[in-house]
N, CA, C, O and CB atoms as a CASP TS submission, in Angstrom:
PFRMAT TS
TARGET T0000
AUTHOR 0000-0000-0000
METHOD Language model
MODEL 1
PARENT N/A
ATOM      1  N   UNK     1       4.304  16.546 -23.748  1.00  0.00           N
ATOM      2  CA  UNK     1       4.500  15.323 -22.951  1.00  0.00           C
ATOM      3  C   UNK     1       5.992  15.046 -22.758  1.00  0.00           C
ATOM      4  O   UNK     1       6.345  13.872 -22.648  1.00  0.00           O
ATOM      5  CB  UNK     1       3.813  14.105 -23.634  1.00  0.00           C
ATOM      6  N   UNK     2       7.001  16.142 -22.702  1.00  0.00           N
ATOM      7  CA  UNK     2       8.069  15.841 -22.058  1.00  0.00           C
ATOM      8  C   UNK     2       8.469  15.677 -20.792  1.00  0.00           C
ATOM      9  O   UNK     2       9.617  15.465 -20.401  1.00  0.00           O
ATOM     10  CB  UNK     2       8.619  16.397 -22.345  1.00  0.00           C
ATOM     11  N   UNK     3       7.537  15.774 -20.195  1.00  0.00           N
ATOM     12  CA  UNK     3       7.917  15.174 -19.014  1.00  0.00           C
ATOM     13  C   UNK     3       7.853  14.086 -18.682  1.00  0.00           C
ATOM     14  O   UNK     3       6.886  13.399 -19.010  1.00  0.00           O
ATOM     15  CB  UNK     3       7.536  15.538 -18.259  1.00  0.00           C
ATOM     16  N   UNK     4       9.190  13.444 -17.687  1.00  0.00           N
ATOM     17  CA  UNK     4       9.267  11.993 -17.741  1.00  0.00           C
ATOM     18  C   UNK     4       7.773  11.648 -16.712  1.00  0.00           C
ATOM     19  O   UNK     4       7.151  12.432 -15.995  1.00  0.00           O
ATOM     20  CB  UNK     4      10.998  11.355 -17.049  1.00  0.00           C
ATOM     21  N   UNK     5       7.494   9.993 -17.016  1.00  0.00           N
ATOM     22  CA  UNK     5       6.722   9.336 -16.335  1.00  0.00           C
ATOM     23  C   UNK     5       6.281   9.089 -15.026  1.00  0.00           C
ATOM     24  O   UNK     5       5.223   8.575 -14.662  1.00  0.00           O
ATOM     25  CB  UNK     5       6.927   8.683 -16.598  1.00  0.00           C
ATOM     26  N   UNK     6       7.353   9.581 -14.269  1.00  0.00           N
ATOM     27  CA  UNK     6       7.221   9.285 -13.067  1.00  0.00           C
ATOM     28  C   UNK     6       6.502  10.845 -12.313  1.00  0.00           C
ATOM     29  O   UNK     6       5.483  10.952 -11.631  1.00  0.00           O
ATOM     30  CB  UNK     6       8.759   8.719 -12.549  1.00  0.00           C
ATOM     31  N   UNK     7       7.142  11.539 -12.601  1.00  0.00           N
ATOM     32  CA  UNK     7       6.896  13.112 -12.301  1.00  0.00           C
ATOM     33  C   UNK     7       5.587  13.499 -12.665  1.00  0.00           C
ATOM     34  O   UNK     7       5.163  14.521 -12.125  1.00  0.00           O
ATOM     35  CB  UNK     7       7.866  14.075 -13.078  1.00  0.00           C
ATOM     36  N   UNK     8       4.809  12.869 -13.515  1.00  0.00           N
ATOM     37  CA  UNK     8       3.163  13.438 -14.145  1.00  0.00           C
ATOM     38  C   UNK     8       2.298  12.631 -13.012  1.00  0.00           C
ATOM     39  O   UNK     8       1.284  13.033 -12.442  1.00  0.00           O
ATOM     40  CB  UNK     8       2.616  12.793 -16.176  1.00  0.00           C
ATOM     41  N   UNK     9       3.001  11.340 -12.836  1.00  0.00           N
ATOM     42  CA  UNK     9       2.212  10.225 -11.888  1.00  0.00           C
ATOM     43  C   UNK     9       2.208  10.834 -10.729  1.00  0.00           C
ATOM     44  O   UNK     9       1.244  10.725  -9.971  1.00  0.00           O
ATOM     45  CB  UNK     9       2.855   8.730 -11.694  1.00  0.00           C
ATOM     46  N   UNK    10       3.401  11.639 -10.394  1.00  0.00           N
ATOM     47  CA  UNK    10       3.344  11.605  -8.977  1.00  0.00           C
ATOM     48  C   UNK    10       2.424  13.100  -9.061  1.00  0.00           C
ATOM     49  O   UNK    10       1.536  13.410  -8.267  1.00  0.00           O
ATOM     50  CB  UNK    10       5.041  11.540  -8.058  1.00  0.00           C
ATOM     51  N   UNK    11       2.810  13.773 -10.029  1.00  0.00           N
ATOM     52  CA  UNK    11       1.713  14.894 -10.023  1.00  0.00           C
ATOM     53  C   UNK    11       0.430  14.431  -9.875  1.00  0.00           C
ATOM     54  O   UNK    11      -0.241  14.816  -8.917  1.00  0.00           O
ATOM     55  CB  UNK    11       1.685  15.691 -11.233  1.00  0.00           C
ATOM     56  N   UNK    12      -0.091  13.515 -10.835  1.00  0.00           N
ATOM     57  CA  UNK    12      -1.698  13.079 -10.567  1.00  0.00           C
ATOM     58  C   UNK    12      -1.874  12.258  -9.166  1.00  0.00           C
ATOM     59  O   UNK    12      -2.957  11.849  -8.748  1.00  0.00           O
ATOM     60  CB  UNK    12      -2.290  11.992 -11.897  1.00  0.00           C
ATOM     61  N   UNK    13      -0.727  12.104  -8.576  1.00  0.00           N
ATOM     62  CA  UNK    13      -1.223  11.346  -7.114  1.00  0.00           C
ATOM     63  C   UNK    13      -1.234  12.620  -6.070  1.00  0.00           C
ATOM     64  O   UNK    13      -1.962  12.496  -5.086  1.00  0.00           O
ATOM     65  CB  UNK    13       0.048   9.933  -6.475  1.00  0.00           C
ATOM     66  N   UNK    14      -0.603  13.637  -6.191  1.00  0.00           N
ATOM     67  CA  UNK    14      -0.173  14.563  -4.983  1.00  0.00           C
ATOM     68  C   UNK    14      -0.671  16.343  -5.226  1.00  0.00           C
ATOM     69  O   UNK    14      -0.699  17.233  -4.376  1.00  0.00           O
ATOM     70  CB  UNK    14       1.724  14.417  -4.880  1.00  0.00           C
ATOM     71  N   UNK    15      -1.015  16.413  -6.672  1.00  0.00           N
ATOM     72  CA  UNK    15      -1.463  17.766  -6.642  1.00  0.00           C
ATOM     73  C   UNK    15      -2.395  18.365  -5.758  1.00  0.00           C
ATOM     74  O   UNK    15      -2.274  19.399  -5.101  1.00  0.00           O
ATOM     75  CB  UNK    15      -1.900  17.997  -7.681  1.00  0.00           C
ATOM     76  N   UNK    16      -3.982  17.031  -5.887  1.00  0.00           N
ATOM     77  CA  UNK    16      -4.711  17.658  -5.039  1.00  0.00           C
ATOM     78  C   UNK    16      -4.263  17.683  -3.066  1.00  0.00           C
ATOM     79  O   UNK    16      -4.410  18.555  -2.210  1.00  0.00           O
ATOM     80  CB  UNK    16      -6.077  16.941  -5.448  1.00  0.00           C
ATOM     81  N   UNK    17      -3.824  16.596  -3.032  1.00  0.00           N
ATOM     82  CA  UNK    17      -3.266  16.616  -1.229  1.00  0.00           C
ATOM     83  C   UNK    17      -2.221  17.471  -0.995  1.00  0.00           C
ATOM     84  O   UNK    17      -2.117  17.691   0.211  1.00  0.00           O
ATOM     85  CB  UNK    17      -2.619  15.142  -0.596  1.00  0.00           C
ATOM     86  N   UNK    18      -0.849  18.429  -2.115  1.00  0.00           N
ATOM     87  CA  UNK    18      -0.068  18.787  -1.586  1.00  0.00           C
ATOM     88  C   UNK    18      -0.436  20.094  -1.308  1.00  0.00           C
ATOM     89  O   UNK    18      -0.323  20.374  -0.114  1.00  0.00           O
ATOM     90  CB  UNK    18       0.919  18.522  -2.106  1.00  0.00           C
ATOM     91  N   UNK    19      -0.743  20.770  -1.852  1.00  0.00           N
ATOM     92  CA  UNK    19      -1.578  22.212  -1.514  1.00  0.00           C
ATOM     93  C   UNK    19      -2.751  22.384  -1.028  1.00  0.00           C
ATOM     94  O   UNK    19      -3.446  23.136  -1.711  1.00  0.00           O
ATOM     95  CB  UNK    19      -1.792  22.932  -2.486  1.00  0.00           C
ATOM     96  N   UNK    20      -3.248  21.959  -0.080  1.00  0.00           N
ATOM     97  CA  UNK    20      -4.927  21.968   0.290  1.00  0.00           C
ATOM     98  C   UNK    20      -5.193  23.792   0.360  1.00  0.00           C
ATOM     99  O   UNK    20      -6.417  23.917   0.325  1.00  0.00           O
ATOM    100  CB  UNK    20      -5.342  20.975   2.246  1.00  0.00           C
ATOM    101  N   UNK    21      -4.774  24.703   0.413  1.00  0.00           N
ATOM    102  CA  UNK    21      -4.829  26.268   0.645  1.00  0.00           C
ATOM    103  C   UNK    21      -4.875  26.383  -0.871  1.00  0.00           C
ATOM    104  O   UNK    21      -4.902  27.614  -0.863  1.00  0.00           O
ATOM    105  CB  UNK    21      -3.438  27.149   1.560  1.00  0.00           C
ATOM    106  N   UNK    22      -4.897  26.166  -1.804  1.00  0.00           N
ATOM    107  CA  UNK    22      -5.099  27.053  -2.824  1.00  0.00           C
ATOM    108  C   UNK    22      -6.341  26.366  -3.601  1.00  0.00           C
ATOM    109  O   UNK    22      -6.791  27.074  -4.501  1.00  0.00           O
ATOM    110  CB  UNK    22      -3.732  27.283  -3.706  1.00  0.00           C
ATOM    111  N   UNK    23      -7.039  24.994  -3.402  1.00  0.00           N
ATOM    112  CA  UNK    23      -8.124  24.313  -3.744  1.00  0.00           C
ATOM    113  C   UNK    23      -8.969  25.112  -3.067  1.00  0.00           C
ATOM    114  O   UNK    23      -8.921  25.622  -1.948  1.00  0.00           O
ATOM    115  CB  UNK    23      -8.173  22.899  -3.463  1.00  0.00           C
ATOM    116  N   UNK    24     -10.106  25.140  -4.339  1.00  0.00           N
ATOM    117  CA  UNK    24     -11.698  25.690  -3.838  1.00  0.00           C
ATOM    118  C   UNK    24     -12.011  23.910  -4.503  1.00  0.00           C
ATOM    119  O   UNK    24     -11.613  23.387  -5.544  1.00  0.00           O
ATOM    120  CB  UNK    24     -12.740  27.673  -4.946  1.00  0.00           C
ATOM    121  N   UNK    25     -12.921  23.333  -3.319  1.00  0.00           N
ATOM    122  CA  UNK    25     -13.676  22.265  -3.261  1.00  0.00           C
ATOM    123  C   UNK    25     -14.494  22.005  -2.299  1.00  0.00           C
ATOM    124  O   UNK    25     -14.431  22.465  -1.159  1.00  0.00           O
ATOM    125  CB  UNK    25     -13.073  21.405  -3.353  1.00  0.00           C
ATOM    126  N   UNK    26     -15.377  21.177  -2.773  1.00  0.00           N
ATOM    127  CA  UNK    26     -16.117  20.760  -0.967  1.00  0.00           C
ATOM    128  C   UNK    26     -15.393  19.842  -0.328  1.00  0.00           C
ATOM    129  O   UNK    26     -14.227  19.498  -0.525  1.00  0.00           O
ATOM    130  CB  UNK    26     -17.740  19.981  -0.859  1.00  0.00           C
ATOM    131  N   UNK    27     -16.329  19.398   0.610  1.00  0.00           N
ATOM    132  CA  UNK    27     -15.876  18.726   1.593  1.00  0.00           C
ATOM    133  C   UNK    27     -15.178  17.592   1.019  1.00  0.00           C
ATOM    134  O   UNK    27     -13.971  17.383   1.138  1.00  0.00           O
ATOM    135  CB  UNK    27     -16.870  18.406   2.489  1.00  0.00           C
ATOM    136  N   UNK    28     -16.119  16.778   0.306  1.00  0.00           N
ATOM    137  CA  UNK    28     -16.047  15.591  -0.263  1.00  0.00           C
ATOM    138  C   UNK    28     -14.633  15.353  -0.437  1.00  0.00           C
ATOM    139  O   UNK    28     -14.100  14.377   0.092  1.00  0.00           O
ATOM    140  CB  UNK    28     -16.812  15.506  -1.461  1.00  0.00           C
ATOM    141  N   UNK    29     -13.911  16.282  -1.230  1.00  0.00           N
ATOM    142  CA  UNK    29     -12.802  15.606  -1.741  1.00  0.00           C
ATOM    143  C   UNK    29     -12.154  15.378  -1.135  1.00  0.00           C
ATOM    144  O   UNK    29     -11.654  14.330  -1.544  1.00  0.00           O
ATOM    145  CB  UNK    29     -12.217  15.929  -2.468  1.00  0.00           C
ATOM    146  N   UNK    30     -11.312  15.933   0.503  1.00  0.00           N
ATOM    147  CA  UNK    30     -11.247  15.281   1.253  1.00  0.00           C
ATOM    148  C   UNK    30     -11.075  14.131   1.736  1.00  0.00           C
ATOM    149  O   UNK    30     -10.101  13.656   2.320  1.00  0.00           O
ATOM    150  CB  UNK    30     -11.622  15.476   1.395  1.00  0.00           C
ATOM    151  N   UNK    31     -12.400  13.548   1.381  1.00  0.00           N
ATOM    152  CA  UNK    31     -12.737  12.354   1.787  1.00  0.00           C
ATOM    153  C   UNK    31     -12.476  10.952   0.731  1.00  0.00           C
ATOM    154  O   UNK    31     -12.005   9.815   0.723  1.00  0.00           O
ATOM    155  CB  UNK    31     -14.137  12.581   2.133  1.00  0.00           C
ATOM    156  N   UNK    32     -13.086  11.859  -0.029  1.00  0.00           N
ATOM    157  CA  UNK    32     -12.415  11.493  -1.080  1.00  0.00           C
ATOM    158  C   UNK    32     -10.912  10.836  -1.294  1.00  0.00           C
ATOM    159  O   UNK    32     -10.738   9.681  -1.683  1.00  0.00           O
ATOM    160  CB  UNK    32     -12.491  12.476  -1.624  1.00  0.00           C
ATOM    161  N   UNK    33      -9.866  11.763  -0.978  1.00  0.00           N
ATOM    162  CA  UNK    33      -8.505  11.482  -0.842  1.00  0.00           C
ATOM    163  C   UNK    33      -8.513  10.701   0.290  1.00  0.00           C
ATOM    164  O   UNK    33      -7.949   9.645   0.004  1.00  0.00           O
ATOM    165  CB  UNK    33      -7.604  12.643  -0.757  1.00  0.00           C
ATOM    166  N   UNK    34      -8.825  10.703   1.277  1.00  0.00           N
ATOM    167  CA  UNK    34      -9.259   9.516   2.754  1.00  0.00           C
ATOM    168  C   UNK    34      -9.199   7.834   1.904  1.00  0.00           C
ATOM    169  O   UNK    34      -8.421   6.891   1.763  1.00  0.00           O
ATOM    170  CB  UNK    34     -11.574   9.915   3.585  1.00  0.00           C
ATOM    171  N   UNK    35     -10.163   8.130   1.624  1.00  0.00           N
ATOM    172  CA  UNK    35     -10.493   6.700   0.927  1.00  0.00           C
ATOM    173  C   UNK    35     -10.103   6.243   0.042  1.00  0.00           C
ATOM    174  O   UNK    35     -10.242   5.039  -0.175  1.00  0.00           O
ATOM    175  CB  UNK    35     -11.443   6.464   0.598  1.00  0.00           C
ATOM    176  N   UNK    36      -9.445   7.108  -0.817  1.00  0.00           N
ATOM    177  CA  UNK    36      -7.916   6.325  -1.685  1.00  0.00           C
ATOM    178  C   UNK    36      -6.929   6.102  -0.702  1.00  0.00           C
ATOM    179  O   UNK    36      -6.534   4.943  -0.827  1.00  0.00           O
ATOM    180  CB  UNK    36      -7.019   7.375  -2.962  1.00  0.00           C
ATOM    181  N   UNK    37      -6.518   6.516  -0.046  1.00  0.00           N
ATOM    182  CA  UNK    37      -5.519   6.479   0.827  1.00  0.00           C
ATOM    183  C   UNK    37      -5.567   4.552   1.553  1.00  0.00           C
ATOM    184  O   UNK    37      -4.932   3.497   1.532  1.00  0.00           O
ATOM    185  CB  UNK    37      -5.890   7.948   2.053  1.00  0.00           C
ATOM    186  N   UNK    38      -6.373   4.964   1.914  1.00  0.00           N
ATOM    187  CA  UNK    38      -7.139   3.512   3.103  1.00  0.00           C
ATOM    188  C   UNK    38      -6.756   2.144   1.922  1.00  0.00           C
ATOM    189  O   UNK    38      -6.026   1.166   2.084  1.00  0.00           O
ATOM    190  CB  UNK    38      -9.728   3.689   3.481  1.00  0.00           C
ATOM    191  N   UNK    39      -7.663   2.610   0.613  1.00  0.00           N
ATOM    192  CA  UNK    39      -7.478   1.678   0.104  1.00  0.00           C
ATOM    193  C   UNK    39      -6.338   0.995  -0.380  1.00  0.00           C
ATOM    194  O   UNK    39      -6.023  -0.195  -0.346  1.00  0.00           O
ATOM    195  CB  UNK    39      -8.050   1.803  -0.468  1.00  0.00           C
ATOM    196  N   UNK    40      -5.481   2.562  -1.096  1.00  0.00           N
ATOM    197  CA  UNK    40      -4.094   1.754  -1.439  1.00  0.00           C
ATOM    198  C   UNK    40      -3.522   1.227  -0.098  1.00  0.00           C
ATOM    199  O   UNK    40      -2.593   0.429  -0.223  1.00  0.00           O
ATOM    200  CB  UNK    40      -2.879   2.778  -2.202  1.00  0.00           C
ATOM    201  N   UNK    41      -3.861   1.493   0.996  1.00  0.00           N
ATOM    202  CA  UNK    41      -3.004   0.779   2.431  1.00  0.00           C
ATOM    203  C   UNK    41      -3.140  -0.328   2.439  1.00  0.00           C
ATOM    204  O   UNK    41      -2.144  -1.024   2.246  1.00  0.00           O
ATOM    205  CB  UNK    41      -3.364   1.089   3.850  1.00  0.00           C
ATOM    206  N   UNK    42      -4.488  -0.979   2.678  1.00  0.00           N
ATOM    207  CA  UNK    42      -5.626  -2.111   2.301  1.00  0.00           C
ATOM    208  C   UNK    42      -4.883  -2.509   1.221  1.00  0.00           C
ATOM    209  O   UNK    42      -4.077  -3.341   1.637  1.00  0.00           O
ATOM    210  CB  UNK    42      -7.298  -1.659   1.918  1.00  0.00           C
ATOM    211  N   UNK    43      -4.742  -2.329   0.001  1.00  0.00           N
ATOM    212  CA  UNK    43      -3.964  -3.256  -1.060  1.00  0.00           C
ATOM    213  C   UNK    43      -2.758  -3.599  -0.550  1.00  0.00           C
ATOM    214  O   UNK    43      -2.673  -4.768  -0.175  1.00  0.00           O
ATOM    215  CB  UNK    43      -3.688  -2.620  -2.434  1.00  0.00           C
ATOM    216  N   UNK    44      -1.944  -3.016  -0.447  1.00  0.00           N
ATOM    217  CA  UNK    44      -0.500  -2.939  -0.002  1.00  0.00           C
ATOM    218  C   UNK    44      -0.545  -4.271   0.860  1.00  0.00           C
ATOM    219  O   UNK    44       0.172  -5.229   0.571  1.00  0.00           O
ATOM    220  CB  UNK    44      -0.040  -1.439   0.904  1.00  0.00           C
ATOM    221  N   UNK    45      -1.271  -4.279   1.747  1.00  0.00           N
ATOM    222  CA  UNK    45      -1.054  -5.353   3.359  1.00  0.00           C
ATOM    223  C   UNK    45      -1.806  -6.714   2.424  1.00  0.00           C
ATOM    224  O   UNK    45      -1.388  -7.866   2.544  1.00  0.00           O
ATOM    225  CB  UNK    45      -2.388  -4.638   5.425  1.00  0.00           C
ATOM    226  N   UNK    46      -2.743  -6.412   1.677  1.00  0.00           N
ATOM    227  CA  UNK    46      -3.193  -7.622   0.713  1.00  0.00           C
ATOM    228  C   UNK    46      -2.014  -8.262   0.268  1.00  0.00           C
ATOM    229  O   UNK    46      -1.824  -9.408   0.676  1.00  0.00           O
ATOM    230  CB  UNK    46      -4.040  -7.184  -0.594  1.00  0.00           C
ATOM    231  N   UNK    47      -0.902  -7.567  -0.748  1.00  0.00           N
ATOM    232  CA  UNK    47      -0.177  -8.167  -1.423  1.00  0.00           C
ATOM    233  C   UNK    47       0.602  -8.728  -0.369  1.00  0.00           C
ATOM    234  O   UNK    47       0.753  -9.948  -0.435  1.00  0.00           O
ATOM    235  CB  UNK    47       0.404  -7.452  -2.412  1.00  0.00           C
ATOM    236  N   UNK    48       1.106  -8.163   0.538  1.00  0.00           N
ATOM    237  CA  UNK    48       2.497  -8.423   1.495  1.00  0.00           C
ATOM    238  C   UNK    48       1.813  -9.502   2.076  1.00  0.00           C
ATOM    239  O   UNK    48       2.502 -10.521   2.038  1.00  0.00           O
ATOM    240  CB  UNK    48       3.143  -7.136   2.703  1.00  0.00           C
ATOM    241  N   UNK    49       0.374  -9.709   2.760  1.00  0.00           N
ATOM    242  CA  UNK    49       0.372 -11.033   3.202  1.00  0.00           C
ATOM    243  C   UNK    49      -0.149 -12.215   2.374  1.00  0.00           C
ATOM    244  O   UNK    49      -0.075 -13.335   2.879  1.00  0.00           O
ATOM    245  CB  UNK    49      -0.292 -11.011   4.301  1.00  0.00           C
ATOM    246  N   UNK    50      -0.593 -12.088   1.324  1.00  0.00           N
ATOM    247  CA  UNK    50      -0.327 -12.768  -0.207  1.00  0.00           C
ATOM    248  C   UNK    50       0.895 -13.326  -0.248  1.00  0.00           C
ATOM    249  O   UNK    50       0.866 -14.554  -0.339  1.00  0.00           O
ATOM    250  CB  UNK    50      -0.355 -11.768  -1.451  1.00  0.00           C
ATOM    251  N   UNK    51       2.440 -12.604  -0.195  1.00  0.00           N
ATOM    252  CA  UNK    51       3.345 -13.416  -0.731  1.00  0.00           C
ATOM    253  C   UNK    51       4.128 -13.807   0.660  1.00  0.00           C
ATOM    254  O   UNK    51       5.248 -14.309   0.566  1.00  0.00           O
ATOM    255  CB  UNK    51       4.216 -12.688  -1.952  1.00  0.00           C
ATOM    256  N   UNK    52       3.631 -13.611   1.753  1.00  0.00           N
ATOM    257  CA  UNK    52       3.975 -13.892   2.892  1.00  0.00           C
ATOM    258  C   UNK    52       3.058 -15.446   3.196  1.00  0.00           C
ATOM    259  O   UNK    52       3.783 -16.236   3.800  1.00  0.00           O
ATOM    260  CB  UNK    52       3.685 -12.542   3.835  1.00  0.00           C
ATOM    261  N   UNK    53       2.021 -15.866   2.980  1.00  0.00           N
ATOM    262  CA  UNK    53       1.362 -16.519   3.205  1.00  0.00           C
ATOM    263  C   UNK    53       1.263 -17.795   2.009  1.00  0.00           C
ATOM    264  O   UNK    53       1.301 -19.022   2.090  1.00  0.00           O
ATOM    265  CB  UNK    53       0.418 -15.727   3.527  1.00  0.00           C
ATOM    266  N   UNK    54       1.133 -16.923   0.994  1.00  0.00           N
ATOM    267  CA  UNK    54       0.795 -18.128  -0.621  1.00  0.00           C
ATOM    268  C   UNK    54       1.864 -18.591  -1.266  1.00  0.00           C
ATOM    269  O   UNK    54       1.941 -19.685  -1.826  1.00  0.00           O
ATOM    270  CB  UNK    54       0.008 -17.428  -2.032  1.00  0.00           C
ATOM    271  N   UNK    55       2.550 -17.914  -1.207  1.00  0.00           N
ATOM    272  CA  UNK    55       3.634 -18.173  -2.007  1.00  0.00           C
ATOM    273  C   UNK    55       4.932 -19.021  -1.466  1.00  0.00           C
ATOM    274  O   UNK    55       5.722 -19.610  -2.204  1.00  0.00           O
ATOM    275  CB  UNK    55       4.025 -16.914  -2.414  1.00  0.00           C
ATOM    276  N   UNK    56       5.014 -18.956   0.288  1.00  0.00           N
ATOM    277  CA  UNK    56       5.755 -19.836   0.520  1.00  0.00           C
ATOM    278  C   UNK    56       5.214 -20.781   0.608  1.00  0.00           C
ATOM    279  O   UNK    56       4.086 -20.817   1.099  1.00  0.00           O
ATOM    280  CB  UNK    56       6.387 -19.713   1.289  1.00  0.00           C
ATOM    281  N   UNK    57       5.961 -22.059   0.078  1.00  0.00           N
ATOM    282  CA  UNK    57       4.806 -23.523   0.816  1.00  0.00           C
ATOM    283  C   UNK    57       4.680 -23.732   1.575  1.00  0.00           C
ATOM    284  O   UNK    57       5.553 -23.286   2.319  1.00  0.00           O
ATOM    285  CB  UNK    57       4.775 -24.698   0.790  1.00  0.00           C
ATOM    286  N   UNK    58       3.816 -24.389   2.129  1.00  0.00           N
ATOM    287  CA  UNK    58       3.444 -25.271   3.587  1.00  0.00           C
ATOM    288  C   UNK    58       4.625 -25.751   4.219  1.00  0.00           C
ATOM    289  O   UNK    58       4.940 -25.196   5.272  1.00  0.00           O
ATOM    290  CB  UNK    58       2.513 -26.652   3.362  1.00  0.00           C
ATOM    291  N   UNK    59       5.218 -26.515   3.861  1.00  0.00           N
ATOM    292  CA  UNK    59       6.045 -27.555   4.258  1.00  0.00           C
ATOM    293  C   UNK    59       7.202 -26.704   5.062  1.00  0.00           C
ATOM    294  O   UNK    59       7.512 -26.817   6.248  1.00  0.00           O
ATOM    295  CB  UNK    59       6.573 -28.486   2.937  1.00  0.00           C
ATOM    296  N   UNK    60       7.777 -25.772   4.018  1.00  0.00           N
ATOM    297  CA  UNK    60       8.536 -24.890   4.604  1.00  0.00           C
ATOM    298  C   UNK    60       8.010 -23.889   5.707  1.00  0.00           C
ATOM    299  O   UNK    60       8.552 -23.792   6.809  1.00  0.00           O
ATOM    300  CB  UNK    60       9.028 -24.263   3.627  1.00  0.00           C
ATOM    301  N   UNK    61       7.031 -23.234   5.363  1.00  0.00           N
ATOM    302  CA  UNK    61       6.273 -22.513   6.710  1.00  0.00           C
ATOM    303  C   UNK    61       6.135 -23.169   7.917  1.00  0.00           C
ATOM    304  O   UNK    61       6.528 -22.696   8.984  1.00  0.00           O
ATOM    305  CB  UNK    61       4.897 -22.174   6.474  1.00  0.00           C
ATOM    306  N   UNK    62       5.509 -24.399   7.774  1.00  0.00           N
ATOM    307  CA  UNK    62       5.471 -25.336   8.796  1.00  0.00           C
ATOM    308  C   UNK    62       6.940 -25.891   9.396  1.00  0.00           C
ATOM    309  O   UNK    62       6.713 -26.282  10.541  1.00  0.00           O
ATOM    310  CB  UNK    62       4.653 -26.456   8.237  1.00  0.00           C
ATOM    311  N   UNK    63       7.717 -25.992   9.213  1.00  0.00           N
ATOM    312  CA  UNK    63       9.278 -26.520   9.648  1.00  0.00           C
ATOM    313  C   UNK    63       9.943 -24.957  10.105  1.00  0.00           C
ATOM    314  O   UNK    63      10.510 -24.719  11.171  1.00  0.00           O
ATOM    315  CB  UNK    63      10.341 -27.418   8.022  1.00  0.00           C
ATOM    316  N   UNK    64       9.774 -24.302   9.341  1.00  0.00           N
ATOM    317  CA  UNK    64      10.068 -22.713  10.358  1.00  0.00           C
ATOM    318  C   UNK    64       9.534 -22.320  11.792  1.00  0.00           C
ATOM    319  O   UNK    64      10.151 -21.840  12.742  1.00  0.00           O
ATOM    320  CB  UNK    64       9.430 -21.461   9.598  1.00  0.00           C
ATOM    321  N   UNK    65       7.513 -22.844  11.602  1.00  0.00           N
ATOM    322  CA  UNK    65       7.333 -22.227  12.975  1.00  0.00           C
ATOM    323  C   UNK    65       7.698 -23.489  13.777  1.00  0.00           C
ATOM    324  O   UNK    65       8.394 -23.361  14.785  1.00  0.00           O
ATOM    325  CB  UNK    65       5.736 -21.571  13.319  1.00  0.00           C
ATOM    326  N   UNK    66       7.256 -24.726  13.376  1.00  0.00           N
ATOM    327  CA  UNK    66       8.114 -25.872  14.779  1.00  0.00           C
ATOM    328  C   UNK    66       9.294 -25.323  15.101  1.00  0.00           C
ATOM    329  O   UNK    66       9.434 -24.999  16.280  1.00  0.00           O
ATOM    330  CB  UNK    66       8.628 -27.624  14.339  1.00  0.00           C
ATOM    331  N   UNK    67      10.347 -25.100  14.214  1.00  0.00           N
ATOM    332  CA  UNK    67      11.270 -24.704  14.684  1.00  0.00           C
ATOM    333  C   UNK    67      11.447 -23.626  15.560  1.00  0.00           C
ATOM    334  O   UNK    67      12.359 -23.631  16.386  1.00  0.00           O
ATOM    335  CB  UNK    67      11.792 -24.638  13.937  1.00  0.00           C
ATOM    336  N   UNK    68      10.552 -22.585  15.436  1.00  0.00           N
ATOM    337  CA  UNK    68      11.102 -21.519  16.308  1.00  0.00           C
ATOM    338  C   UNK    68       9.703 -21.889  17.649  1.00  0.00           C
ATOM    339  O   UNK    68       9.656 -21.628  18.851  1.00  0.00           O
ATOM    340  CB  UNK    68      11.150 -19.573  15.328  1.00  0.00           C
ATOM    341  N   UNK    69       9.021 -22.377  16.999  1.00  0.00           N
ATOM    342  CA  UNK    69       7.986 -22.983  18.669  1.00  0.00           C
ATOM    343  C   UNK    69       8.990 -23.417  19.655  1.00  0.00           C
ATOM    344  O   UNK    69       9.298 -22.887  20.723  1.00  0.00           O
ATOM    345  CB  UNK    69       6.781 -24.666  18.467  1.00  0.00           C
ATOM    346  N   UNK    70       9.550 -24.743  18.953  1.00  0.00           N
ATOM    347  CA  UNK    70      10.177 -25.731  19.596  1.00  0.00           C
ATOM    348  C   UNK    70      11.775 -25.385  20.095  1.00  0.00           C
ATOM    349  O   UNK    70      12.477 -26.228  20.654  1.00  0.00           O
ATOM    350  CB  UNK    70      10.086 -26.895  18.646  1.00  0.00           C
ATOM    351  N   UNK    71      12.049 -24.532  19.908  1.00  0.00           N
ATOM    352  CA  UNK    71      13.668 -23.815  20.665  1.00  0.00           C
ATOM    353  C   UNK    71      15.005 -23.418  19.651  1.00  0.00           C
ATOM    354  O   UNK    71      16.066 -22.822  19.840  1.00  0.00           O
ATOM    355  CB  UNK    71      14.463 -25.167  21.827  1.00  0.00           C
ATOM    356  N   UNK    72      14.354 -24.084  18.474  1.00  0.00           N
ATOM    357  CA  UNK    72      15.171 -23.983  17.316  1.00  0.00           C
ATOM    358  C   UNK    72      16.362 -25.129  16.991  1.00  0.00           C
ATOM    359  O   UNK    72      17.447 -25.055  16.413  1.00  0.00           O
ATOM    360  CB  UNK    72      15.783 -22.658  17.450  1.00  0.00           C
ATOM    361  N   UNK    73      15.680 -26.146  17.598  1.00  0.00           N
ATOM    362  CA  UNK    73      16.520 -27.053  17.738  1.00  0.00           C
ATOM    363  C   UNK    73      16.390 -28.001  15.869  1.00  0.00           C
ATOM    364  O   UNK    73      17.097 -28.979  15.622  1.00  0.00           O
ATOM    365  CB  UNK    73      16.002 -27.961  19.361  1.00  0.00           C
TER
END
């Protein structure tokens, strides 16, 4: 286990997608990798409009878009 942390992770995220020519598998996995994919995308746009949306307050969100509705005055 000398290898650092980041390098095993990225191995367990990319082994099977970076070589598709030397995998014997079915179809599935594939699809498999499809649908992790989608999902971490799907999370990703969760969080970003999570702290885009929740986390600023109202008050301030609201006085930003009048403002840029209204000419920015």
């Amino acid at each position: 286990m000398d290898v650092p942390l980041p390098s095993r992770l990225s191995y367990l995220l990319y082994s099977r997608t970076s070589n598709p020519g030397q995998r014997f598998e079915p179809r599935g996995a594939d699809t498999r990798d499809n649908w992790s994919r989608y999902l971490s995308l799907w999370f990703v746009l969760q969080v970003r409009f999570y702290f885009q949306y929740h986390l600023i307050p109202s008050e301030c969100r609201n006085k930003y878009t009048k403002q840029s509705i209204s000419g920015g005055n």
